[in-house]
Biopython code that builds the backbone (N, CA, C, O; Angstrom):
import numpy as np
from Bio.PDB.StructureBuilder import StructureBuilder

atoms = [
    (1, "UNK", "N", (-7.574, -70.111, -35.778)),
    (1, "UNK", "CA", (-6.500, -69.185, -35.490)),
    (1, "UNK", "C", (-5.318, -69.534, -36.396)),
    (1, "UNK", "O", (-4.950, -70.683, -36.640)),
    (2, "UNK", "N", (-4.720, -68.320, -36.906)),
    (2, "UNK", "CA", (-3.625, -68.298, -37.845)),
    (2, "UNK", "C", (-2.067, -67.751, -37.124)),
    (2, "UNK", "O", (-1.861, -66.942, -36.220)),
    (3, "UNK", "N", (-1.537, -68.214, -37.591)),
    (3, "UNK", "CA", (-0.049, -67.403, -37.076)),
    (3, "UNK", "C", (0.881, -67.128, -37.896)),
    (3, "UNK", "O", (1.314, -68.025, -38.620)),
    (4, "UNK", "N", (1.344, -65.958, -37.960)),
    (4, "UNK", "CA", (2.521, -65.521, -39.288)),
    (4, "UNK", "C", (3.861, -65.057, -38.595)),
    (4, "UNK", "O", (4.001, -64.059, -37.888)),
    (5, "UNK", "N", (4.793, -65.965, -38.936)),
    (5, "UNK", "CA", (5.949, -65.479, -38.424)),
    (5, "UNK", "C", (6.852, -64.628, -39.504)),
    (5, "UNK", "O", (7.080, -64.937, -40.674)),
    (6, "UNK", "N", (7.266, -63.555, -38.835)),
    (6, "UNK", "CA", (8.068, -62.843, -39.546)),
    (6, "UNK", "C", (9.302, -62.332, -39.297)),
    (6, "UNK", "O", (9.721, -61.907, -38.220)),
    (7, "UNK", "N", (9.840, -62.388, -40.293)),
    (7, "UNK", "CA", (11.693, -62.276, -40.440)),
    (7, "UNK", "C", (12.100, -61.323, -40.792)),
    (7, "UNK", "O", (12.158, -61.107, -42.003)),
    (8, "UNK", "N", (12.690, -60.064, -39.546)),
    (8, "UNK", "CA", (13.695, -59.359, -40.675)),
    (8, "UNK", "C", (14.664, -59.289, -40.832)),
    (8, "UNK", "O", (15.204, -59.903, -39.912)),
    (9, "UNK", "N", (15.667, -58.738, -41.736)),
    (9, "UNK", "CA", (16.782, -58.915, -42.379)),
    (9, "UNK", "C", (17.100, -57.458, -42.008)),
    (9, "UNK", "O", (16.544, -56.506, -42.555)),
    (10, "UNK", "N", (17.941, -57.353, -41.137)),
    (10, "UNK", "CA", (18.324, -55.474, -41.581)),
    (10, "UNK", "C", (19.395, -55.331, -42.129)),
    (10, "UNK", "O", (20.358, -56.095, -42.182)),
    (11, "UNK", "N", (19.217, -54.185, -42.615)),
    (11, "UNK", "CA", (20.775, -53.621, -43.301)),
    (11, "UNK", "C", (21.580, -53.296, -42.414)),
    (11, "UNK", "O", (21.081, -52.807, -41.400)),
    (12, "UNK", "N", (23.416, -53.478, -42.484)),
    (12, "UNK", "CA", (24.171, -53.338, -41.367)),
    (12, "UNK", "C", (23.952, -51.833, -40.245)),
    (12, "UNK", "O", (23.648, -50.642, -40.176)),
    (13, "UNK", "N", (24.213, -52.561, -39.814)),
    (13, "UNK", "CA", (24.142, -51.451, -38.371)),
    (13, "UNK", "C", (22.822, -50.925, -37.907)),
    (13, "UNK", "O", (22.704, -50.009, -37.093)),
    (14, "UNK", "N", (21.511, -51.775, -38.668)),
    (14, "UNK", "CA", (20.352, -51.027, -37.923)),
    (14, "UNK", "C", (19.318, -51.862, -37.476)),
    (14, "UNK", "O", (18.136, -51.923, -37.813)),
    (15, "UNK", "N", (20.214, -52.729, -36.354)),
    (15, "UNK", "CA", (19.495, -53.680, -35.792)),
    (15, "UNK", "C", (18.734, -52.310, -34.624)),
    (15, "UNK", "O", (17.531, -52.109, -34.463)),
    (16, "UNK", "N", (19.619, -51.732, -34.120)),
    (16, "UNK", "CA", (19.296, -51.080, -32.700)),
    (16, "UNK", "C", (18.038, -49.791, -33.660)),
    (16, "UNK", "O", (17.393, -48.951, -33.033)),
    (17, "UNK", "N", (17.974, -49.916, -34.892)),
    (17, "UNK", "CA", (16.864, -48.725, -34.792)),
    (17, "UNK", "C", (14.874, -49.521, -35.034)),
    (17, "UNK", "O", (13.725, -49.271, -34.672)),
    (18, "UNK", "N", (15.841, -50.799, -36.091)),
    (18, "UNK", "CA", (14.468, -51.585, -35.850)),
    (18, "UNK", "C", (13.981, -51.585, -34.352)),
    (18, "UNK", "O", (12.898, -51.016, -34.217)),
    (19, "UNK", "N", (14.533, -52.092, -33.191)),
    (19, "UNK", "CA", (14.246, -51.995, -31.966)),
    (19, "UNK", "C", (13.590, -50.422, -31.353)),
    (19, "UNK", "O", (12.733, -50.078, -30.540)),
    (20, "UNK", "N", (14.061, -50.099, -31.803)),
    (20, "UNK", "CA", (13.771, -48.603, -31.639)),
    (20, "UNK", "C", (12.198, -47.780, -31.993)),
    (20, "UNK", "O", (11.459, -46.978, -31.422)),
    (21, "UNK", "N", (12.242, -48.656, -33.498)),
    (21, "UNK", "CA", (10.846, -48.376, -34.054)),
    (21, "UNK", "C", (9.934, -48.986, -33.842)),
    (21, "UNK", "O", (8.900, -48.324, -33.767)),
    (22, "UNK", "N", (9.803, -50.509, -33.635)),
    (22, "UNK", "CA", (9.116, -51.720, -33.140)),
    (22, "UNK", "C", (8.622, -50.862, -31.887)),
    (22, "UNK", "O", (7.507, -50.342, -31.923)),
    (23, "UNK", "N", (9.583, -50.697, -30.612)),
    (23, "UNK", "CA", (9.303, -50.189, -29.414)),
    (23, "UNK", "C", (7.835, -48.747, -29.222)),
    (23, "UNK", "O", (6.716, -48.692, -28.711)),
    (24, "UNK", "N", (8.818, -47.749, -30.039)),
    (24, "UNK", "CA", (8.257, -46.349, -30.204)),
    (24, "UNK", "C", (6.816, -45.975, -30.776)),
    (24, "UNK", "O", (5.975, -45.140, -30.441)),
    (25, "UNK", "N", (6.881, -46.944, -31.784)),
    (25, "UNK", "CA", (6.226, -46.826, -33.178)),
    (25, "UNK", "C", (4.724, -48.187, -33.229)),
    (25, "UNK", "O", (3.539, -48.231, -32.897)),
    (26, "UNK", "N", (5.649, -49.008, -33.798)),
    (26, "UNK", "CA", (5.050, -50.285, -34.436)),
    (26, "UNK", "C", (4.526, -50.582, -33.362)),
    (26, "UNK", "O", (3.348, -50.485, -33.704)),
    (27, "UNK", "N", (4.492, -50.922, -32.136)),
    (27, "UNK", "CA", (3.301, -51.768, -31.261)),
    (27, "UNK", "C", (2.324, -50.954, -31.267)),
    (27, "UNK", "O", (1.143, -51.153, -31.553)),
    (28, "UNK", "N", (2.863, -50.009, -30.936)),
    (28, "UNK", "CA", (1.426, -48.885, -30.366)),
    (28, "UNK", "C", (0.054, -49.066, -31.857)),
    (28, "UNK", "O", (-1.118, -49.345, -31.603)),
    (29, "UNK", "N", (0.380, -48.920, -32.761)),
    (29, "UNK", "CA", (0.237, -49.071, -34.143)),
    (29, "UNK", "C", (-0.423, -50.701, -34.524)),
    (29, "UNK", "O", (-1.454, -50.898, -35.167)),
    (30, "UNK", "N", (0.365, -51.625, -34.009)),
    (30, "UNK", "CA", (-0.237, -53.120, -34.125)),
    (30, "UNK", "C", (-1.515, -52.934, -33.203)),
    (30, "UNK", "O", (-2.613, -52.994, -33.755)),
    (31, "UNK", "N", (-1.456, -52.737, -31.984)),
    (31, "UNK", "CA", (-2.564, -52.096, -30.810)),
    (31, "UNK", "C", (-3.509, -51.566, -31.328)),
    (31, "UNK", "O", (-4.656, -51.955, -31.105)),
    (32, "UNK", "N", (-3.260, -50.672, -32.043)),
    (32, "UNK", "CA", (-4.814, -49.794, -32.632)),
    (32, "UNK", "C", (-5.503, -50.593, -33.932)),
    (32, "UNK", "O", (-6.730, -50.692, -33.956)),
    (33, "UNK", "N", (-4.967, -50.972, -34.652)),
    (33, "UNK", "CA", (-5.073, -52.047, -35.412)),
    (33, "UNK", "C", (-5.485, -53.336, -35.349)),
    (33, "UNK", "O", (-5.997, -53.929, -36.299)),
    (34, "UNK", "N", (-5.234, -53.926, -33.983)),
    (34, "UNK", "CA", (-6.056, -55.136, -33.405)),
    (34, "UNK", "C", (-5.050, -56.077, -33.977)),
    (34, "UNK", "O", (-5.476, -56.948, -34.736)),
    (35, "UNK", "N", (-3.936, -56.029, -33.749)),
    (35, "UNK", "CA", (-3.156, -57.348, -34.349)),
    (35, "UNK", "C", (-2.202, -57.741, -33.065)),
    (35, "UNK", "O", (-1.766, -57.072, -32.128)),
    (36, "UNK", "N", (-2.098, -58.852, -33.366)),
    (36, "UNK", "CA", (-1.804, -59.463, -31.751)),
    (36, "UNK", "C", (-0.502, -60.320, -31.888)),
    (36, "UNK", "O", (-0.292, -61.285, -32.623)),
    (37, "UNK", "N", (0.476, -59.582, -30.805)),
    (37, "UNK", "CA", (1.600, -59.962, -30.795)),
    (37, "UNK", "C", (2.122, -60.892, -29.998)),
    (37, "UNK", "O", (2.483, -60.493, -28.891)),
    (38, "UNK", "N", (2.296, -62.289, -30.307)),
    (38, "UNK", "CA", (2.488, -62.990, -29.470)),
    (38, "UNK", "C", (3.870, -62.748, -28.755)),
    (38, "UNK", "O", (3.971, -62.315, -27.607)),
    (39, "UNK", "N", (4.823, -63.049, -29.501)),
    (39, "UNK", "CA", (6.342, -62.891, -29.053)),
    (39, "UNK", "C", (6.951, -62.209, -30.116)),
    (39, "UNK", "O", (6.392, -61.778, -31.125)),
    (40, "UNK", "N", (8.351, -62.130, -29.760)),
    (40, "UNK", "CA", (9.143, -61.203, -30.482)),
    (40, "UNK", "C", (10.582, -61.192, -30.252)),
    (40, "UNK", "O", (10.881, -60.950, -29.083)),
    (41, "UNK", "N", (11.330, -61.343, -30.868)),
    (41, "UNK", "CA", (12.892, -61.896, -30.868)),
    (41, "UNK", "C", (14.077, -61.175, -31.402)),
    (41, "UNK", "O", (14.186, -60.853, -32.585)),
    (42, "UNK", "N", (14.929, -60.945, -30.513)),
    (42, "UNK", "CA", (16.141, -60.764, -31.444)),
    (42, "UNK", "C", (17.336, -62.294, -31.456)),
    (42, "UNK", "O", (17.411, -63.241, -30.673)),
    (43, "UNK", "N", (18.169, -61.939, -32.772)),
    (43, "UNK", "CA", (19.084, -62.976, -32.634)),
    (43, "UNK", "C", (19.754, -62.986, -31.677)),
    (43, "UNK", "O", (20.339, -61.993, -31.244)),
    (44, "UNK", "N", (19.798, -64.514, -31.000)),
    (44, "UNK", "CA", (21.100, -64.663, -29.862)),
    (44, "UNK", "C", (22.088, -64.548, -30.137)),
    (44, "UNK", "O", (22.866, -63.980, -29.372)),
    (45, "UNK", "N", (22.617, -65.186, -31.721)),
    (45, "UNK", "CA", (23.857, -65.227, -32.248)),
    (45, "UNK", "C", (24.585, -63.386, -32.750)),
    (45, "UNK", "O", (25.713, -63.013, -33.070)),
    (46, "UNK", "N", (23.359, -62.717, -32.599)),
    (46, "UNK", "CA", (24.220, -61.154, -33.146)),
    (46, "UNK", "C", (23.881, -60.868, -34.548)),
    (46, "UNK", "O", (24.439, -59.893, -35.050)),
    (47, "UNK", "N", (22.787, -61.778, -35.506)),
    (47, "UNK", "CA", (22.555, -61.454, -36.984)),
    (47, "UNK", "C", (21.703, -60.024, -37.161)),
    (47, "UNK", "O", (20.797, -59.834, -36.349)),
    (48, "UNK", "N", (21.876, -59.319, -37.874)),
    (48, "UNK", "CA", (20.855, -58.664, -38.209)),
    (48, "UNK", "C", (19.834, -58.912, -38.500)),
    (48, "UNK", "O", (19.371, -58.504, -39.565)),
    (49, "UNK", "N", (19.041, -59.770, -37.533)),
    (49, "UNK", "CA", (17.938, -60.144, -37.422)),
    (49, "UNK", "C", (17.255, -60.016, -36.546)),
    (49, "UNK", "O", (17.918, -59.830, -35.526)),
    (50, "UNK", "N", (15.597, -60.015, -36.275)),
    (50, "UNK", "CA", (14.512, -60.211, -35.551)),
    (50, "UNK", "C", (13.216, -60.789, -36.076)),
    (50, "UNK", "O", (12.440, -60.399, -36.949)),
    (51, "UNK", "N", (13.223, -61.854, -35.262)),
    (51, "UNK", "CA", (11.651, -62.603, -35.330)),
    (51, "UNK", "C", (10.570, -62.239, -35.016)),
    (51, "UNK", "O", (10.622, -61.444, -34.077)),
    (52, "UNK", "N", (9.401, -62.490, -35.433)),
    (52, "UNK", "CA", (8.576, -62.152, -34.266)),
    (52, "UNK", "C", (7.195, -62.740, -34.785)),
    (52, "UNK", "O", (7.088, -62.711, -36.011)),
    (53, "UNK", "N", (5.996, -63.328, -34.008)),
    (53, "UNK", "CA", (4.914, -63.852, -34.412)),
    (53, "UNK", "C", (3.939, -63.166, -34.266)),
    (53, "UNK", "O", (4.172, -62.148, -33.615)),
    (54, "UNK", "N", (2.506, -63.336, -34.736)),
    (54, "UNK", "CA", (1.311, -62.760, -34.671)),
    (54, "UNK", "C", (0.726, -63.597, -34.667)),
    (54, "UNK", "O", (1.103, -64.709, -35.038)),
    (55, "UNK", "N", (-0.905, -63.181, -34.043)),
    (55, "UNK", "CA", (-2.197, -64.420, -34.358)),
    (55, "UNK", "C", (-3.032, -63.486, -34.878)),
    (55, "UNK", "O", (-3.077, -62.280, -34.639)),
    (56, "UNK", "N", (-3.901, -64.361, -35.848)),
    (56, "UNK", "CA", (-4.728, -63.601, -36.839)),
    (56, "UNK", "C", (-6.335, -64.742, -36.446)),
    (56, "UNK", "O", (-6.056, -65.941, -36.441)),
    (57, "UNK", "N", (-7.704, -64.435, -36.177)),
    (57, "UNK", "CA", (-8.556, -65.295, -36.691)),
    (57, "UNK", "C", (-8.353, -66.172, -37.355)),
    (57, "UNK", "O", (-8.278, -67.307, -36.885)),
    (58, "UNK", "N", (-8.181, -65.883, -38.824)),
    (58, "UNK", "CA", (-8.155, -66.326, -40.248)),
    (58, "UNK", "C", (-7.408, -65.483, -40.775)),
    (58, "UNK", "O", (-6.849, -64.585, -40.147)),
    (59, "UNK", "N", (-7.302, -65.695, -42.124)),
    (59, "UNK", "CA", (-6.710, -65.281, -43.544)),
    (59, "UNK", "C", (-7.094, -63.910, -43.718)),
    (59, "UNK", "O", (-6.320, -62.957, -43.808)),
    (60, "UNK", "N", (-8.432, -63.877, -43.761)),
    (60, "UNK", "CA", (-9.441, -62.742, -43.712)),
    (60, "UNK", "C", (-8.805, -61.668, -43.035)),
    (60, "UNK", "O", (-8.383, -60.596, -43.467)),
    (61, "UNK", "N", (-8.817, -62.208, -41.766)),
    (61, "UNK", "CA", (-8.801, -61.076, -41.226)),
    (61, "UNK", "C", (-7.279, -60.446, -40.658)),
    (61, "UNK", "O", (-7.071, -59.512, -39.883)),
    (62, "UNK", "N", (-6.273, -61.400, -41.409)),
    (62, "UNK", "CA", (-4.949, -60.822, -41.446)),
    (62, "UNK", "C", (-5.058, -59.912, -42.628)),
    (62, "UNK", "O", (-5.098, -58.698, -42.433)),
    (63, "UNK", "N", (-5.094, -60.240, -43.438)),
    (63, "UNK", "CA", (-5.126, -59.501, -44.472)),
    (63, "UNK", "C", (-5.679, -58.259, -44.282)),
    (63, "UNK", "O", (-4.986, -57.246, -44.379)),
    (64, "UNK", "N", (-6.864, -58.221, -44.017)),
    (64, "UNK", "CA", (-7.034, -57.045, -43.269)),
    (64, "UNK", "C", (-6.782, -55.819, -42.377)),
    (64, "UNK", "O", (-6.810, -54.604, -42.575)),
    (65, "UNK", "N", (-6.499, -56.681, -41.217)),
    (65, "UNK", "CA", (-5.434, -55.845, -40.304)),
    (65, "UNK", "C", (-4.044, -55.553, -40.739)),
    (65, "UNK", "O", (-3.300, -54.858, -40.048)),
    (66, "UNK", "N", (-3.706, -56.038, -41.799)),
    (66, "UNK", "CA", (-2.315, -55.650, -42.709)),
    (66, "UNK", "C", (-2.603, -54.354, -43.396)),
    (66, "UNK", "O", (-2.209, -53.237, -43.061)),
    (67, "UNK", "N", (-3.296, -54.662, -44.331)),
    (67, "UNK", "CA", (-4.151, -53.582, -45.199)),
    (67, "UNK", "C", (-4.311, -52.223, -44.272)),
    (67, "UNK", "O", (-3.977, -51.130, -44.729)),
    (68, "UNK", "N", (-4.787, -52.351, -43.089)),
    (68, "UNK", "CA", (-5.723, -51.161, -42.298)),
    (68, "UNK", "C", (-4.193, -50.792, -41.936)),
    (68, "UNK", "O", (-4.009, -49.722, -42.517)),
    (69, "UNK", "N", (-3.025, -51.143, -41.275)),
    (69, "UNK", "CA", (-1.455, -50.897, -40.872)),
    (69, "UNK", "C", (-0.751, -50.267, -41.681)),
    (69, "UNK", "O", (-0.172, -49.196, -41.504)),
    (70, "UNK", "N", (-0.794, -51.108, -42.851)),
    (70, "UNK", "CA", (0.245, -50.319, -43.970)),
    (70, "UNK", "C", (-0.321, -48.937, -44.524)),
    (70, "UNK", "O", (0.335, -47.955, -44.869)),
    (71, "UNK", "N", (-1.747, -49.112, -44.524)),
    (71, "UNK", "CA", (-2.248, -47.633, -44.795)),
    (71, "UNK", "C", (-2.706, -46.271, -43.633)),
    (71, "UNK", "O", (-3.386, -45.325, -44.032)),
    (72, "UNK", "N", (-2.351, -46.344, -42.593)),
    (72, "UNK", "CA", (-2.219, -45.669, -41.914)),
    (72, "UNK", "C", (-1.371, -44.621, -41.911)),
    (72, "UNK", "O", (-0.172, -44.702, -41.644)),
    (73, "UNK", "N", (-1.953, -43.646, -42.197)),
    (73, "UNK", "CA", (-1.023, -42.159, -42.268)),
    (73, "UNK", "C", (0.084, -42.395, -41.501)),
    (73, "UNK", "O", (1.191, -42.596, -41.999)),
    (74, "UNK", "N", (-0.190, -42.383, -40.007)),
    (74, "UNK", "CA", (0.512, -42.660, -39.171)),
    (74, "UNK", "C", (1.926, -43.407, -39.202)),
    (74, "UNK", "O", (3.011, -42.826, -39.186)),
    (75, "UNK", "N", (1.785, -44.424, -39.238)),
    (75, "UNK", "CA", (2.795, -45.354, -40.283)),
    (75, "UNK", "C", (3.591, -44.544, -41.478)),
    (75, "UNK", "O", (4.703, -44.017, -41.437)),
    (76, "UNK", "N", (2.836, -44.609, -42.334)),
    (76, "UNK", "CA", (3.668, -43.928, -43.467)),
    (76, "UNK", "C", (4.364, -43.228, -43.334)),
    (76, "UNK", "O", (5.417, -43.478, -43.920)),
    (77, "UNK", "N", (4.327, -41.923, -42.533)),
    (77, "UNK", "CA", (4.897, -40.778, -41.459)),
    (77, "UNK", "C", (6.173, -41.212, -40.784)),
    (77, "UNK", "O", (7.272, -40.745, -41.085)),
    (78, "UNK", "N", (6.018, -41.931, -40.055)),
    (78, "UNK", "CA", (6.921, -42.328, -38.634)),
    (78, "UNK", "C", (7.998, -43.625, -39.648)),
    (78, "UNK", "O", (9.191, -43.624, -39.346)),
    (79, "UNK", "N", (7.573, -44.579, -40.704)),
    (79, "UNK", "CA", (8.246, -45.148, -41.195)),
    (79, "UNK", "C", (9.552, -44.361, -42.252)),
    (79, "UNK", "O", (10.765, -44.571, -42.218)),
    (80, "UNK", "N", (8.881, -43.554, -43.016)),
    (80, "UNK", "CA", (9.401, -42.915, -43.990)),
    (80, "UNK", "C", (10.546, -42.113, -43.125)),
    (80, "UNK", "O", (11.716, -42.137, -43.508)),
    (81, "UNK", "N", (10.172, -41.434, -41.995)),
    (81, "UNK", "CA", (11.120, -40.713, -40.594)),
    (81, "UNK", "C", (12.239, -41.643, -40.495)),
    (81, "UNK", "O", (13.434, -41.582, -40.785)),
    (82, "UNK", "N", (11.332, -42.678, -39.904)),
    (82, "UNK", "CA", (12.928, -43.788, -39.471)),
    (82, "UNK", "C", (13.337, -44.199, -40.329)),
    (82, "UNK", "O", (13.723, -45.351, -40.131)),
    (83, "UNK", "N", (13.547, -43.715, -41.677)),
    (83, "UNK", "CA", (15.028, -43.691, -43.232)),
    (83, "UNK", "C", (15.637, -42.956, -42.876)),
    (83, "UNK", "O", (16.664, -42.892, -43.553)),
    (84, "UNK", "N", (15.584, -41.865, -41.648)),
    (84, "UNK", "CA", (16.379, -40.776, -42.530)),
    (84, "UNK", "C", (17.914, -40.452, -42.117)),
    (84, "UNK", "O", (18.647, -39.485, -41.912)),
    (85, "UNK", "N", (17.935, -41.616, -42.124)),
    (85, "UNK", "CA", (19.652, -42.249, -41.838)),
    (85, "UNK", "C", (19.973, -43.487, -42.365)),
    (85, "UNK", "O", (20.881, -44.196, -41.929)),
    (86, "UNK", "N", (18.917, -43.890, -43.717)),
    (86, "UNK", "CA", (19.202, -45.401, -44.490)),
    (86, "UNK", "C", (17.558, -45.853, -43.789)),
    (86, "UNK", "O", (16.815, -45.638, -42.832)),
    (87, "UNK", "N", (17.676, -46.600, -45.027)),
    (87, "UNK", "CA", (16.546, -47.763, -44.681)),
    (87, "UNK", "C", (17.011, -48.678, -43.750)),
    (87, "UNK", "O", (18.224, -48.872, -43.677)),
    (88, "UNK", "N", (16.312, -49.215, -43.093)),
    (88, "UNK", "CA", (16.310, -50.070, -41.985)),
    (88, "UNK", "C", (16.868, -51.411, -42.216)),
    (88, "UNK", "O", (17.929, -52.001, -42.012)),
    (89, "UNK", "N", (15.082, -51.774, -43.004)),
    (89, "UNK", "CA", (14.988, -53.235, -43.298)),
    (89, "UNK", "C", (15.273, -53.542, -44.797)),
    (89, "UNK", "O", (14.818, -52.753, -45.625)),
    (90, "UNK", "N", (16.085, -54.768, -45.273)),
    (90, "UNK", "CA", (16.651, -54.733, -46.589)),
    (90, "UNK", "C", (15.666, -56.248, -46.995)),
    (90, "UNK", "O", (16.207, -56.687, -48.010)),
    (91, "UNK", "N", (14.910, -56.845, -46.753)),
    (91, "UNK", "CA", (14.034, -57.825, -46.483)),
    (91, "UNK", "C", (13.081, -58.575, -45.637)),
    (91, "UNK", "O", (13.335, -58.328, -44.458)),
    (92, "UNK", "N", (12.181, -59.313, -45.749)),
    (92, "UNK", "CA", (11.100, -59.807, -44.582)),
    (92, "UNK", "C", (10.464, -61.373, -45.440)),
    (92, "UNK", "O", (9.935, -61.629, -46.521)),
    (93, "UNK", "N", (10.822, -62.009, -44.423)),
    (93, "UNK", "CA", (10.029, -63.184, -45.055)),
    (93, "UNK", "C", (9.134, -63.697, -44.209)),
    (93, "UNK", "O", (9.536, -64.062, -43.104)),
    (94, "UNK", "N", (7.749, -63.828, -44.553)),
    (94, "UNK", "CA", (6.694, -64.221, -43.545)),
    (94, "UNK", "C", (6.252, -65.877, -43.961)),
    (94, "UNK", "O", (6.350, -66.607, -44.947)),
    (95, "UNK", "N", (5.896, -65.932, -43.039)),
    (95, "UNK", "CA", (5.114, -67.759, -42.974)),
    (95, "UNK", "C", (4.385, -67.649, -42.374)),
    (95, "UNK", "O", (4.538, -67.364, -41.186)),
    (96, "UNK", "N", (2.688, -67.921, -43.228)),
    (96, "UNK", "CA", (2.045, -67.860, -42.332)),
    (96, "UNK", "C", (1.412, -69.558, -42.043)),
    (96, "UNK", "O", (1.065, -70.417, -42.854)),
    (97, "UNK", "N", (1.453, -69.566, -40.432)),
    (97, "UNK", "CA", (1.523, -71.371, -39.833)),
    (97, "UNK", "C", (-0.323, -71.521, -39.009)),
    (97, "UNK", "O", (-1.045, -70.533, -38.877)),
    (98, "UNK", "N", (-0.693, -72.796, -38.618)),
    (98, "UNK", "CA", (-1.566, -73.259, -37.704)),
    (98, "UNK", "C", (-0.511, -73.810, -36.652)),
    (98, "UNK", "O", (0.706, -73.967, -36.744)),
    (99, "UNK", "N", (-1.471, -74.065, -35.546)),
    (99, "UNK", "CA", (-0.873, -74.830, -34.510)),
    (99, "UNK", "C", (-1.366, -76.413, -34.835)),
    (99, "UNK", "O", (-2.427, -76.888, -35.239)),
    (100, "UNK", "N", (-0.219, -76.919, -34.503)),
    (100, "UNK", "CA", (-0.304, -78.497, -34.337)),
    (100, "UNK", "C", (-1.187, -79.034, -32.516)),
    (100, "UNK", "O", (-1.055, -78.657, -31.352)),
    (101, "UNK", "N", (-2.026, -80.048, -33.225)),
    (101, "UNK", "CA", (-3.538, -79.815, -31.947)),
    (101, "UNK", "C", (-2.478, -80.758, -30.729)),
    (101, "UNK", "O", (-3.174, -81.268, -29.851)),
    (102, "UNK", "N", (-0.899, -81.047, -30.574)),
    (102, "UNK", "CA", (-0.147, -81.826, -29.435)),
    (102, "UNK", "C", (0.525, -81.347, -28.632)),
    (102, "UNK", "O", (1.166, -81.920, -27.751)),
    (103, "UNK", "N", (0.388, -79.421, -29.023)),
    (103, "UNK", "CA", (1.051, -78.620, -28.410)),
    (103, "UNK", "C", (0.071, -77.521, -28.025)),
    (103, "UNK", "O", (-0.818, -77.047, -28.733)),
    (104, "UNK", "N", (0.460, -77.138, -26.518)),
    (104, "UNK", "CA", (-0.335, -75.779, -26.310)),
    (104, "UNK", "C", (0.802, -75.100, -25.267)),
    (104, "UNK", "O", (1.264, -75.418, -24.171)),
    (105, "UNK", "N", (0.942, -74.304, -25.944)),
    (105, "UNK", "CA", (2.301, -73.459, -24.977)),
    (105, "UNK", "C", (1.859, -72.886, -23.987)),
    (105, "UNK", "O", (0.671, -72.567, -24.043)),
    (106, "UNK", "N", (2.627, -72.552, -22.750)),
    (106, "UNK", "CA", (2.553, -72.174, -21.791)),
    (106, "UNK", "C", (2.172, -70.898, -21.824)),
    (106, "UNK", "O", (1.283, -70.638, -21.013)),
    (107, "UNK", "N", (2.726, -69.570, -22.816)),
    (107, "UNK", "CA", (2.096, -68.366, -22.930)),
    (107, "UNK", "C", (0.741, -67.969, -23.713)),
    (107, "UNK", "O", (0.329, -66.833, -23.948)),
    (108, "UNK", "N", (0.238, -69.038, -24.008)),
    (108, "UNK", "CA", (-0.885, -68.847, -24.641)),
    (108, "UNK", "C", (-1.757, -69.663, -24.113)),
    (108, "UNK", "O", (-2.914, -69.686, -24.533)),
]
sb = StructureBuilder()
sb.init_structure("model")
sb.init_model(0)
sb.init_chain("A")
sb.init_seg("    ")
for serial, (resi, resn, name, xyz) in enumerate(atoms, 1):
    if name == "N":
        sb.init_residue(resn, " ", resi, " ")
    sb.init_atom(name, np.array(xyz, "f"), 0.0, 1.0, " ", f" {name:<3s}", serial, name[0])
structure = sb.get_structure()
């Protein structure tokens, strides 16, 4: 099992639409896709930011379920929509991690 955490960066003032689209949009979408959301974060401090993790099998098969997401009509549609008051996100930085075998969290 793999885990990729990811960072976004929004452009001012569109923290509340990322939330918006994540909610509306993007899970339903991760769901059909088979990608699995562990948690998901906004900043405590107020940044235009949100975290959020995934678990993947392997490499393989992130890549994959990335591939099958980003090309989804669907997506393309509903993403390109939520511009049409500015782009959202102005960056994303992912890491993708293993678990260390001394920890097993309580939600998983």
């Amino acid at each position: 099992m793999i885990y990729e955490l990811r960072i976004y960066h929004m452009n001012e003032g569109k923290t509340p639409d990322i939330h918006e689209r994540f909610k509306n949009v993007t899970f339903g979408l991760f769901e059909k896709h088979g990608i699995d959301v562990c948690d998901f974060f906004a900043d405590a401090a107020g940044a235009e930011r949100c975290y959020y993790v995934l678990a993947f099998e392997d490499e393989q098969d992130r890549q994959a379920k990335w591939a099958a997401f980003k090309g989804d009509p669907e997506w393309i549609e509903k993403k390109e929509a939520s511009h049409k008051n500015g782009v959202i996100v102005r960056k994303v930085d992912s890491y993708v991690m293993t678990r260390v075998p001394y920890v097993t969290p309580a939600w998983r």
